[in-house]
N, C-alpha and C positions, 0 to 999 in steps of 0.2 A: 453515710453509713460506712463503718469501719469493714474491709471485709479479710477473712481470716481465712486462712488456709484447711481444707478440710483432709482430714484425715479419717475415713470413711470406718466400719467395723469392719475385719476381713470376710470374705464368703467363706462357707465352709471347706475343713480341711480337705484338698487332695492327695493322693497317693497313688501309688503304681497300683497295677489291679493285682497284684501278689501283695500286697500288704492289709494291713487290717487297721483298722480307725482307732488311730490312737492318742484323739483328744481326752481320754481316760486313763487312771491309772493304771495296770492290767499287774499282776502277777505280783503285786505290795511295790512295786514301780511308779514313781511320779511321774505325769508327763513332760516334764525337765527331762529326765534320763532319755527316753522313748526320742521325745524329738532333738536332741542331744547326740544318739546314738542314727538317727535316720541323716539329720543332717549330716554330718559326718562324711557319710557314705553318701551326699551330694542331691538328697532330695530337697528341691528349693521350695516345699512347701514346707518342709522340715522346719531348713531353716530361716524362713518366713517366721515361721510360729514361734522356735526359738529366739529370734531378734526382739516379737512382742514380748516376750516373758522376762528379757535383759532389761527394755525396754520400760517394764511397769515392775519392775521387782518383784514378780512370781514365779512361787517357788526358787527363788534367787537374789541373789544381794543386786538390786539395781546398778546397772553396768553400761553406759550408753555406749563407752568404747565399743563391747561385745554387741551391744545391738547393732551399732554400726556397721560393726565388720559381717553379722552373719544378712542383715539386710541388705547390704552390696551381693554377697555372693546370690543369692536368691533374686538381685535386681539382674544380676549379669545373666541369667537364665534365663532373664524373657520375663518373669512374673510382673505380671502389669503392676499391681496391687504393691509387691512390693519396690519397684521402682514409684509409685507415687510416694509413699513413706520414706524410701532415701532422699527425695527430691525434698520431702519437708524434713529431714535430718541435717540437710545443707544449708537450707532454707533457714534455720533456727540454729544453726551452728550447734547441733546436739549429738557429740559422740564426735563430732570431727570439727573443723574449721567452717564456719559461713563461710557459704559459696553460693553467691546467686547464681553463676553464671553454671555450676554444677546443678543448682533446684531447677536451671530450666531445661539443660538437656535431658533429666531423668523423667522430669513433670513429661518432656516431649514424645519419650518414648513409652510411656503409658497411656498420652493421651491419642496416640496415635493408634493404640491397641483397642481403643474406647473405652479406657476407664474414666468413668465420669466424675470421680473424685481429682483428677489430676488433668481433666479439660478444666474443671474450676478453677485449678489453681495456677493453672498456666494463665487462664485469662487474666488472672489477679498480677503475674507477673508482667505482665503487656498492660495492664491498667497502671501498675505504681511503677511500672519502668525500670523493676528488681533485673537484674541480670541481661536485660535486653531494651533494645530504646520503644520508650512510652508510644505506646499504640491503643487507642482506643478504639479503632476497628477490630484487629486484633482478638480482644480483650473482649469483645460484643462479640466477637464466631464462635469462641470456647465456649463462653456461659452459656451461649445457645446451644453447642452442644451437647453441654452438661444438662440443661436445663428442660430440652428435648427428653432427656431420659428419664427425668420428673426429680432432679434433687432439688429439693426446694429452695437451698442455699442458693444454687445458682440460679431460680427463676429469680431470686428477690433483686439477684447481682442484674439479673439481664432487666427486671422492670427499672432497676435506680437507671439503666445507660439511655431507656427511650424516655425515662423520668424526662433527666435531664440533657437529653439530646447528646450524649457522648458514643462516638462510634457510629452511628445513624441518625437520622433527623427525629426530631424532640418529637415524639409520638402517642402522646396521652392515653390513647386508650388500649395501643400495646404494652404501656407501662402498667397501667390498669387491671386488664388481661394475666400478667404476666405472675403480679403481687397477688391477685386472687389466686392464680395456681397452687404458689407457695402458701397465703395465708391457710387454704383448705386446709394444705397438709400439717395444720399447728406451727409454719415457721414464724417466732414472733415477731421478727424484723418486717417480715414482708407484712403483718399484721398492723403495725404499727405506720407502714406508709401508706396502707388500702385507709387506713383512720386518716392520717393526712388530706390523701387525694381527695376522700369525702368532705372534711372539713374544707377545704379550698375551692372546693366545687372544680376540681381539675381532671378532665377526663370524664366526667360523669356528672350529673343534678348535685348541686351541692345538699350535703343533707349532717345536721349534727347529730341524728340521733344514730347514723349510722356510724358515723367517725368513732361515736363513743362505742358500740357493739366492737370497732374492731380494738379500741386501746383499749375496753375490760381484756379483751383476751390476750394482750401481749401484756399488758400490766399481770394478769395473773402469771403468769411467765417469768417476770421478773422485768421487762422491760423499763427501763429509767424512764424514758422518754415519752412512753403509753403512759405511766405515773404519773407522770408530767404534766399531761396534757388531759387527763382526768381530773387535777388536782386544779388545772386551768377553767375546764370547764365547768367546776361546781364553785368556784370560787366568782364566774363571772355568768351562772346559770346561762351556759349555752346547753342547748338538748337536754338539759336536764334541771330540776326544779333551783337554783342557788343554795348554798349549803357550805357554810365557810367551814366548818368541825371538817367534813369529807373531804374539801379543796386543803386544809392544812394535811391532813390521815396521809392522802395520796402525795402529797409533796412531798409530805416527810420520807416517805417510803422509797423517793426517788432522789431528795439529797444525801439520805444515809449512803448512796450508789456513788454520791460523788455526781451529782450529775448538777452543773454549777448552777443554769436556770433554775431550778427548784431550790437552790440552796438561798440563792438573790431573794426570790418571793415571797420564802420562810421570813427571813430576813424583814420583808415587807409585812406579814404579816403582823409577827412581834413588835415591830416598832412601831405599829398603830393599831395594835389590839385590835386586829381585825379575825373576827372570828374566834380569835383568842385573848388571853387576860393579858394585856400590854406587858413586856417583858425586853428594854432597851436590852440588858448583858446579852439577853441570849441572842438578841436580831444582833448586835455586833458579834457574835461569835460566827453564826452563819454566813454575816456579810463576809468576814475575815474568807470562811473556809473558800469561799466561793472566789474573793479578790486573790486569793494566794497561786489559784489556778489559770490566774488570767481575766475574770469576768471585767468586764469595762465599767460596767454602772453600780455592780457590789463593790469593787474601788474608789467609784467616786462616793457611793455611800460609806464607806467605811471611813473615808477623808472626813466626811461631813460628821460624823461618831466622834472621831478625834479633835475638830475644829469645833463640835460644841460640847462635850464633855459627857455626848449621850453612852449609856449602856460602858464605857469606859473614861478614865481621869484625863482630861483635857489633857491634851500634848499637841499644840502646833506643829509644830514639826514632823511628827509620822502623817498629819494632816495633809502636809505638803507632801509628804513620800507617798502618801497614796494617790491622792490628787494626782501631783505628778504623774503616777505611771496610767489614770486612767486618760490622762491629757495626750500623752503620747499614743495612748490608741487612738485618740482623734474628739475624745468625748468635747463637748463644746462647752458644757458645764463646767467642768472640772479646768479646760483651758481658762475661762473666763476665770473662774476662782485663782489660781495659779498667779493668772495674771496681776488679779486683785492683792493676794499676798506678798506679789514682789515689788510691785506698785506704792503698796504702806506700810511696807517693810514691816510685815507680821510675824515676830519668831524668825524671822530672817535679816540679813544687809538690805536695806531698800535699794531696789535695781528696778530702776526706771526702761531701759533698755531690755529687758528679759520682760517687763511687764508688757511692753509694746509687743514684744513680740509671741505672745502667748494672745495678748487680745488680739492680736491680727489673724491669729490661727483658728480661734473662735468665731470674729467677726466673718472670715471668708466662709464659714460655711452658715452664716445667715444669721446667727446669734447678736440680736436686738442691742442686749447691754451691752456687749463688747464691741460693738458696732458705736455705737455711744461713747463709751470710753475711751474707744480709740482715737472719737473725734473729740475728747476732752484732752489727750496727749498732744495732738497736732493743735490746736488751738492755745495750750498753753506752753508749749514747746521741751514738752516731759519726755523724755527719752529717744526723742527724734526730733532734728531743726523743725521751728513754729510753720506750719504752713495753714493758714487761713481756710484756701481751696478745699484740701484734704479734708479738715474737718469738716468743712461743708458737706464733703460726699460724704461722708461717714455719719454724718448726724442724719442726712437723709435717708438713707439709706434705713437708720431705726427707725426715723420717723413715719416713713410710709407704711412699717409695721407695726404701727401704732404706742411705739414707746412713750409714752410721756416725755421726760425728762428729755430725752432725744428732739422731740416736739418742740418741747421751752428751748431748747440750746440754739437749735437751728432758727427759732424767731426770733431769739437776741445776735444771731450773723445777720438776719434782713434786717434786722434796726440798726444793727449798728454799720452796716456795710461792709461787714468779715467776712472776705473770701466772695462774693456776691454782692451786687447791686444794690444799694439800700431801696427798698420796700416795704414800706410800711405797712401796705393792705397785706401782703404776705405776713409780714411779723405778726398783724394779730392774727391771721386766719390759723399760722403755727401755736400761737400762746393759746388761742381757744382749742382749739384742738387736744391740746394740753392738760387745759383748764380740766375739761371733758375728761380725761383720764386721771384726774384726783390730785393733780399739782395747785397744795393750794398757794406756790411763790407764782405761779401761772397765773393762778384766779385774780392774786394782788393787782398782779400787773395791767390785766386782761381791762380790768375795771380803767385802771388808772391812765391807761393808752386809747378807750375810747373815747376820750373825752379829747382826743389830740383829733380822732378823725370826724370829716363830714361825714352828713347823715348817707353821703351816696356811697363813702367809702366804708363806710357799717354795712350796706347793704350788699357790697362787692367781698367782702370777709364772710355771710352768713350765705353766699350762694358757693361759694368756694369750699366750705363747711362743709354745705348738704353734699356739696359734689365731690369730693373727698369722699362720706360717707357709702353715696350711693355708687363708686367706685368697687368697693367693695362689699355691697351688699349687705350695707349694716346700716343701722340708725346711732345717734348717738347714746351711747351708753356709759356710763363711767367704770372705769376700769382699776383693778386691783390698785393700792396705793404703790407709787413707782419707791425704787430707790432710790439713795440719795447719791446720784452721780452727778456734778456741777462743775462746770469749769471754775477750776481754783478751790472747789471744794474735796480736793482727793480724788480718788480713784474709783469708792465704793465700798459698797462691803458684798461678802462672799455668799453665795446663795446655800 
């Protein structure tokens, strides 16, 4: 949650008791002249009021300079209120020069008076480390004392610190506690994380019909993220009956925010008519808005737009620019494809060395194909010296995750004794295995290799099978048709 400095409405005007209230015009006098002529003569409610008026360009030509200057003289007075608003004048470099280290003396000396707009924003200063070193205790005393005084902004700030155990230990149900205070009082943020908490079942009985009570009412607000997750929820009828029309309505209403999740989903939906009349241009437009902001998987979606010609005119190459930038967040997909592309030199120089090392970035974080690939480089000595071993761990490694092709690869290392022992009960236990996941150069083989072994080493292959299988709590089942990655046969194609 972003949290933002609060700059409170003022209480009403004071005055010496020989004066007369003169938030009115009085005598065909604007109240510009009135608090103009008060200030002056050094009343710092004066000019307090006249700083607001420079300030918002009432009854005068907007002038932050002049707000500046009559807001210090009225902070140097003692007035709480207006020493919080020079503290956010620093703060925001408005009328003068940003000065954190200025926002936090004035935020100090307000909040020491008890003004609970400027205990808020000192703790925001101790939370983002503006003007003084990052303190998340700190940061938890202010909100709670601002929060104490019931601004709801600041309960919502003090539920996110026991949310997330910053400043005190991670405290569920004072987080809980805390987002209730606030959501009573219509704050939408704290509205939308009591919908969370419910949803998570964190702090409280997980419940979705309650999650959705609290994002109706911060989506009516305007909240992206309550939008969001309404848009979520009827799209995947949680707490409420499924309803793709109302999951796209509520999405839309939180991508037009800019809010990139919902932008991705839109995205999603269009490019498989879901809920909607299938529309490729416009799910690549969403995808775009969403990838330009940084989203990881609208990038590697957008790669994939580009790389098949969907919703936009095939261009490999922005394929790769996307790709790219979602590989460098870490996506594994998008590595693996990268990989692929530099691998068969698509639209690009073929770089055997860049492909290794894309599928390696892949492959470490668990990814089957790249795991496979990697040991089809090391085996055929593609972009790194041949090493037998390597691809043996590489090919296992997909294999145990039940890659096909991985499966066939690593049974022609136990037949042929690459990198490992020749073994032949192993080689077909790997080719059946195989077989079983829709390779049918597996099934050729599979056939053609039993007839090499005895009936006891048939037998020794089918308990190996089952116990493979029952390892993992599965029966055999054939499995979507594999790629076509083969030692000597390329690298792949891009998913």
């Amino acid at each position: 949650m972003t949290a933002h400095l609060r700059a409170p409405v003022p209480p009403p005007l004071r005055w010496s008791l020989n004066m007369k209230n003169l938030d009115t015009a009085q005598d065909g006098h604007s109240s510009y002249v009135w608090y103009r002529d008060a200030a002056e003569q050094g009343n710092p409610y004066a000019q307090f009021n006249l700083a607001l008026m420079y300030k918002r360009g009432q009854e005068v030509a907007r002038d932050d300079g002049a707000a500046f200057g009559w807001m210090r003289l009225a902070a140097l007075q003692g007035i709480a209120f207006a020493q919080n608003h020079l503290g956010a004048m620093y703060y925001n470099g408005r009328g003068t020069a940003r000065c954190d280290g200025e926002a936090l003396v004035w935020f100090q000396r307000a909040a020491v008076q008890g003004d609970a707009s400027a205990q808020q924003n000192l703790g925001i200063l101790y939370k983002k480390g503006r003007g003084v070193a990052r303190c998340d205790e700190q940061a938890l005393l202010w909100f709670q004392r601002a929060a104490e005084q019931g601004v709801a902004s600041a309960q919502t700030l003090l539920g996110e610190c026991y949310a997330r155990g910053r400043g005190a230990a991670r405290d569920d149900a004072l987080a809980l506690a805390w987002f209730r205070k606030a959501a009573l009082q219509g704050e939408a943020l704290a509205q939308r994380q009591l919908g969370l908490m419910y949803r998570r079942g964190q702090g409280v009985l997980q419940s979705d019909q309650q999650a959705l009570a609290w994002f109706r009412q911060a989506a009516a607000q305007g909240d992206a993220v309550a939008q969001r997750q309404l848009g979520a929820a009827y799209a995947e009828g949680r707490g409420v009956a499924a309803d793709a029309l109302r999951a796209y309505a509520w999405l839309a209403r939180a991508a037009e925010q800019d809010d990139a999740d919902a932008q991705f989903n839109l995205g999603i939906m269009l490019a498989n008519g879901q809920g909607v009349d299938k529309d490729e241009a416009a799910a690549f437009r969403w995808y775009r808005r969403a990838a330009e902001s940084g989203h990881m998987l609208a990038q590697y979606n957008l790669g994939g737009m580009y790389a098949h010609g969907r919703g936009v005119e095939r261009d490999p190459l922005r394929a790769l620019d996307w790709y790219s930038l979602a590989a460098q967040q870490g996506a594994p997909n998008a590595q693996f494809n990268v990989g692929v592309i530099y691998a068969n030199g698509q639209g690009v120089a073929r770089d055997e060395e860049r492909a290794v090392a894309w599928y390696r970035a892949a492959a470490a974080q668990g990814d089957a194909s790249a795991q496979n690939n990697l040991g089809v480089m090391y085996a055929n000595g593609q972009g790194v010296p041949a090493d037998d071993a390597q691809a043996v761990i590489w090919y296992r490694l997909a294999a145990e995750q039940g890659h096909a092709l991985a499966q066939y690869n690593l049974g022609g290392m136990y037949r042929a004794g690459r990198g490992v022992a020749r073994d032949r009960v192993q080689a077909q236990m790997w080719m059946a295995l195989a077989a079983e996941g829709g390779d049918t150069t597996a099934v050729l083989n599979c056939k053609r290799c039993a007839l090499l072994l005895s009936t006891a080493d048939l037998g020794r292959v089918r308990r190996l099978v089952r116990q493979w299988h029952a390892a993992r709590g599965a029966s055999p089942i054939a499995a979507a048709p594999p790629q076509p990655k083969r030692p000597g046969h390329g690298a792949g194609d891009m998913r």
